[in-house]
C-alpha positions as CSV (number, residue, x, y, z in Angstrom):
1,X,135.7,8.0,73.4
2,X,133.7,11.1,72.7
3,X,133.7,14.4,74.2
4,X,131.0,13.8,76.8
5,X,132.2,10.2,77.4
6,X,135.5,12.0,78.1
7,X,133.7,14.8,80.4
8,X,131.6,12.0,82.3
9,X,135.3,10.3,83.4
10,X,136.3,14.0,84.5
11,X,133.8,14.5,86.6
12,X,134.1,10.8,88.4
13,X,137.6,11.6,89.1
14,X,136.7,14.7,90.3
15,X,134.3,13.3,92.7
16,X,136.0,10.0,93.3
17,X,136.3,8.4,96.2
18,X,139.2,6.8,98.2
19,X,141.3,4.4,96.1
20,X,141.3,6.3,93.3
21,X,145.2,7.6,92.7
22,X,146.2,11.1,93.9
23,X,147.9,12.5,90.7
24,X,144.8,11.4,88.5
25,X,142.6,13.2,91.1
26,X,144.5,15.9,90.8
27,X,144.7,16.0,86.6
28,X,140.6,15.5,86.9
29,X,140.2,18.3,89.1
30,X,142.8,20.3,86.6
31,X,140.3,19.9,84.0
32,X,137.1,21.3,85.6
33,X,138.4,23.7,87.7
34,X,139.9,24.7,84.0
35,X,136.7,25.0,82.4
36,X,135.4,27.5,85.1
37,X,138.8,29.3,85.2
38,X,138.2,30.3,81.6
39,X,135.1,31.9,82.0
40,X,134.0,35.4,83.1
41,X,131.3,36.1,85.8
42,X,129.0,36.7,83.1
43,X,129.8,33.6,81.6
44,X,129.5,31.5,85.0
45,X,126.1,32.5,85.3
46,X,124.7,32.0,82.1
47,X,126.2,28.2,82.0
48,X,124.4,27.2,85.4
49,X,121.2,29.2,84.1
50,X,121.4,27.1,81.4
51,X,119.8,24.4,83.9
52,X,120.7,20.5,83.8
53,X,118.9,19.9,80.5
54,X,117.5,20.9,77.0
55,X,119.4,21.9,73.9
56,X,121.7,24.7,75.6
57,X,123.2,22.0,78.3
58,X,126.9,22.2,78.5
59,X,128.7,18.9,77.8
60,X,129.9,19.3,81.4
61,X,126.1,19.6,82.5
62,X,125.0,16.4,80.8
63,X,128.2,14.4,82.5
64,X,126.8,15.8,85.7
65,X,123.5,14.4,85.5
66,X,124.3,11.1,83.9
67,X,126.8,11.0,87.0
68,X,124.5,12.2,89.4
69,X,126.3,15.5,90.4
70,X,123.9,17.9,91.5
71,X,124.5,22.0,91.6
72,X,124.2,21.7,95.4
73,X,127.6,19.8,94.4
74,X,128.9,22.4,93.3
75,X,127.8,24.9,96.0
76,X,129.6,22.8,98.5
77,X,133.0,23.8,96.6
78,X,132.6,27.2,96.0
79,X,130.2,28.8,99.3
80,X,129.6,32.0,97.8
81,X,128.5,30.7,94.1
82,X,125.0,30.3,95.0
83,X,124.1,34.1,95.4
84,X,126.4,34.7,92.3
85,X,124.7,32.6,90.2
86,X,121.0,33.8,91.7
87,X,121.8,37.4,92.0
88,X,121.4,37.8,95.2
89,X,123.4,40.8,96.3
90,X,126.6,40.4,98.2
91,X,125.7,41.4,102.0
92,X,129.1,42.8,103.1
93,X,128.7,46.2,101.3
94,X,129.5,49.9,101.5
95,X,127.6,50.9,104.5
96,X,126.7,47.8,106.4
97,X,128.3,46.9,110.0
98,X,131.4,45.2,110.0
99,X,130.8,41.9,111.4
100,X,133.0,40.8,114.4
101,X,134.4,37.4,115.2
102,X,136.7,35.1,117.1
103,X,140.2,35.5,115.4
104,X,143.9,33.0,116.4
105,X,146.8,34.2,116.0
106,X,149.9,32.3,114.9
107,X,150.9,31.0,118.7
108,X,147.2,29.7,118.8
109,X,146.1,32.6,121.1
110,X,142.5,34.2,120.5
111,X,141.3,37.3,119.9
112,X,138.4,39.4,117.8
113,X,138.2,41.0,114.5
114,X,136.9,43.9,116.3
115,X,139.5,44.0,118.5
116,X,142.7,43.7,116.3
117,X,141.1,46.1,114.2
118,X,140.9,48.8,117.0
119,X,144.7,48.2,117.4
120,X,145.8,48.5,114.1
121,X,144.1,52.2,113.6
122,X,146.1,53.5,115.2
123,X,146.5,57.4,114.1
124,X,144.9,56.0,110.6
125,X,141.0,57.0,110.0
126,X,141.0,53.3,107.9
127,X,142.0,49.9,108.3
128,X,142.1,47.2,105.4
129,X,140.9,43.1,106.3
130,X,143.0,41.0,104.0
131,X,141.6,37.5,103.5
132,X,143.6,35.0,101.3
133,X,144.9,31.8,101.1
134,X,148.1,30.1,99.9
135,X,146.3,28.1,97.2
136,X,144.3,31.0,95.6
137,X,146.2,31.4,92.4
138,X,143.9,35.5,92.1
139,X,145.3,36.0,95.8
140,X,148.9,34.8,95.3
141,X,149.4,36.7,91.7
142,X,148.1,39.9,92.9
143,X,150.0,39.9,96.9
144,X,152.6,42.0,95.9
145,X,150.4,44.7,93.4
146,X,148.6,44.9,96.3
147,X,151.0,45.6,99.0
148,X,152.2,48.0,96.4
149,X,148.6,49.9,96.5
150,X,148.3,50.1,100.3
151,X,151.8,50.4,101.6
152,X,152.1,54.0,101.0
153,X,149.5,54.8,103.1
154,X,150.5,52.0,105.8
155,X,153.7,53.6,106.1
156,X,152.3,57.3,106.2
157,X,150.1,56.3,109.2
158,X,146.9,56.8,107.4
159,X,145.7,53.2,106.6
160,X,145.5,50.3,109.3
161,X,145.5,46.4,108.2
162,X,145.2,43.0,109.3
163,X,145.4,40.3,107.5
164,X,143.5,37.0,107.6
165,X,144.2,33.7,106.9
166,X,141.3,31.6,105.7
167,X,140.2,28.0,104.4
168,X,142.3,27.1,100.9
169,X,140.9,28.2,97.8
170,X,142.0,25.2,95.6
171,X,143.1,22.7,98.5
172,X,145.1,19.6,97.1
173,X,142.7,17.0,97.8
174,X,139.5,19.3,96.9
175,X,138.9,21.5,93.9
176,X,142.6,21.7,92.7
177,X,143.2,23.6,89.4
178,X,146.8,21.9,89.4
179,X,150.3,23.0,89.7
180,X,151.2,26.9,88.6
181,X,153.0,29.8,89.3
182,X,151.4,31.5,92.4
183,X,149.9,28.0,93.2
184,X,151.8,26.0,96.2
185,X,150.2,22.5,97.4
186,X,147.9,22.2,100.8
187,X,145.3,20.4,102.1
188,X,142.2,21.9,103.5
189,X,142.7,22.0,106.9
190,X,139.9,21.6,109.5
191,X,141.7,21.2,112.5
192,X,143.4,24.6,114.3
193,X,146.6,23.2,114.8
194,X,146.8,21.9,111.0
195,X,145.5,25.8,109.7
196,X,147.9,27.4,112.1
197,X,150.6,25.6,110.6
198,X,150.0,26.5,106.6
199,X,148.8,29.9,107.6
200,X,152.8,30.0,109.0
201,X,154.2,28.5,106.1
202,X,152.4,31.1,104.1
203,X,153.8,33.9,106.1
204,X,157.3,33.0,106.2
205,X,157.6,31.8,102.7
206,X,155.1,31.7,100.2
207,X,154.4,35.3,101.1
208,X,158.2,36.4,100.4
209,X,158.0,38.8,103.5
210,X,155.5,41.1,101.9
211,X,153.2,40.5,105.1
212,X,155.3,40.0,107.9
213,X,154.6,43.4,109.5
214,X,151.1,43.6,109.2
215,X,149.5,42.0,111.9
216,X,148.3,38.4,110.9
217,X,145.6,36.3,112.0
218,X,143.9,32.6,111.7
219,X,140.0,32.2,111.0
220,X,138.7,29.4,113.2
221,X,139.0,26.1,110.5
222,X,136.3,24.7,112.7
223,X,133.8,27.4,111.9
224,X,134.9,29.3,109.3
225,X,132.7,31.9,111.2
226,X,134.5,35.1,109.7
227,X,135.0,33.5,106.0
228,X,131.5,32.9,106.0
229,X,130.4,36.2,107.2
230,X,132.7,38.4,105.4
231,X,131.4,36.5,102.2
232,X,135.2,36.4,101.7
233,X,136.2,33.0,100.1
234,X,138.5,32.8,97.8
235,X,140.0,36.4,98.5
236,X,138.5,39.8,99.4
237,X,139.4,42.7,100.2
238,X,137.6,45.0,102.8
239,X,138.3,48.8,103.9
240,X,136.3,49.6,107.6
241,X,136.7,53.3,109.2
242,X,136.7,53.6,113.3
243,X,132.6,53.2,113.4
244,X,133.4,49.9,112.1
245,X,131.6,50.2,109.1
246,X,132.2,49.0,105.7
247,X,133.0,51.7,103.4
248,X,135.2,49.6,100.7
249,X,134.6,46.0,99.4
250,X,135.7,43.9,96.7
251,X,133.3,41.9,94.7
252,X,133.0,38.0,94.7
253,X,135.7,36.5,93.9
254,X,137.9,35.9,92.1
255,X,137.1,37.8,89.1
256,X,136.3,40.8,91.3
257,X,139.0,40.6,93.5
258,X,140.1,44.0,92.2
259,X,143.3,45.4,94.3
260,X,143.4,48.3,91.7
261,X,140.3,49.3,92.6
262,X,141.6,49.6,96.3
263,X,144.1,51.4,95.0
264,X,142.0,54.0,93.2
265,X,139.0,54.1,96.6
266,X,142.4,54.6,98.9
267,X,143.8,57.2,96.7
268,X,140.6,59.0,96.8
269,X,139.8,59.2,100.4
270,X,143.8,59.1,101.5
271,X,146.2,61.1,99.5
């Protein structure tokens, strides 16, 4: 078998259908995720550039098209790739108005962005949104650097946070990059009572208690609304003062999900 015969079988796992088994799925889904792990921003770009043919194709690329995977494939899996990829700037900057949305907490209650926001200021001039999910390896690896970075402040008064629990980076039966250290295994949940139930598991262990006194929150799995307008899958990191504007925001992730960069922006404006 040669290397693009052995590419095209990665790709139909990936993309297989029901019957297929769930550990060769999940080996399949090892291997691409793989080849885009190992690749900086830069590097993501130019390979989809590169376009589904000519000399430069990728090996991946040509098992795509004889497979008949198409980039909007690839869209699907990772929302925020598209404007990556085209350069289209990131809309959640410095400066712009913190978009608002419908938030659950862990009893299944509901609330608003806006609203827990406004309650976590309290004497603080700044509040941090946290979203994450169990099965982002970048998010898991970097929880306790970054509770590290901000708790100084949290515990001074001066910084506010929520944190916000949103659809799995690298769900079991979806783009899976396999088993690792800050990986743990769930599905990608759709229903609230199914996200509400990980997000809890997360909390109380997966976490290690390094969140269980800032306040935590759900995004709606039916919607996705505040995922989707905070730009924030797989993890991001964003800093809002009492306006409710955006004054601090990491970059697409997960290459730019930069906590010492927080670090640096909080040490600036808090110390």
């Amino acid at each position: 078998m040669g290397a693009l015969d052995g590419y095209e079988a990665t790709i139909k796992n990936f993309y297989s259908r029901p019957g297929n088994e769930p550990e060769e799925k999940k080996k399949a889904m090892a291997q691409v995720a793989g080849t885009f792990g190992s690749m900086s921003d830069e590097q993501t770009v130019a390979w989809f550039k590169a376009g589904m043919g000519g000399d430069d194709e990728h090996m991946l690329q040509k098992a795509m098209k004889r497979c008949g995977i198409t980039l909007e494939d690839i869209w699907d899996g990772h929302p925020i790739a598209r404007k990556l990829v085209e350069g289209t700037p990131l809309a959640i900057t410095t400066g712009c108005d913190a978009p608002d949305g419908a938030l659950l907490t862990l009893e299944g209650a509901t609330t608003t962005l806006h609203e827990s926001l406004k309650a976590s200021f309290n004497s603080a001039d700044l509040a941090l949104v946290i979203f994450g999910s169990t099965t982002c390896p970048m998010f898991m690896g970097k929880l306790q650097s970054l509770l590290g970075h901000i708790r100084p402040f949290i515990d001074a008064g001066k910084l506010g946070a929520v944190s916000v629990y949103i659809r799995e980076a690298h769900p079991d039966d979806g783009w899976s990059p396999g088993d690792g250290p800050f990986l743990h295994v769930a599905q990608q949940t759709r229903q609230i009572e199914d996200r509400l139930k990980v997000a809890r598991e997360f909390l109380e262990v997966h976490s290690k208690g390094l969140l269980t006194d800032i306040p935590f929150f759900v995004d709606d799995p039916t919607t996705n609304a505040l995922d989707i307008a905070y730009e924030a899958p797989p993890a991001r990191l964003v800093v809002v003062d009492k306006s409710l504007k955006v004054v601090f925001a990491t970059g697409q992730g997960p290459n730019q999900y930069d906590v010492d960069s927080l670090g640096a922006f909080l040490g600036g404006k808090l110390a």
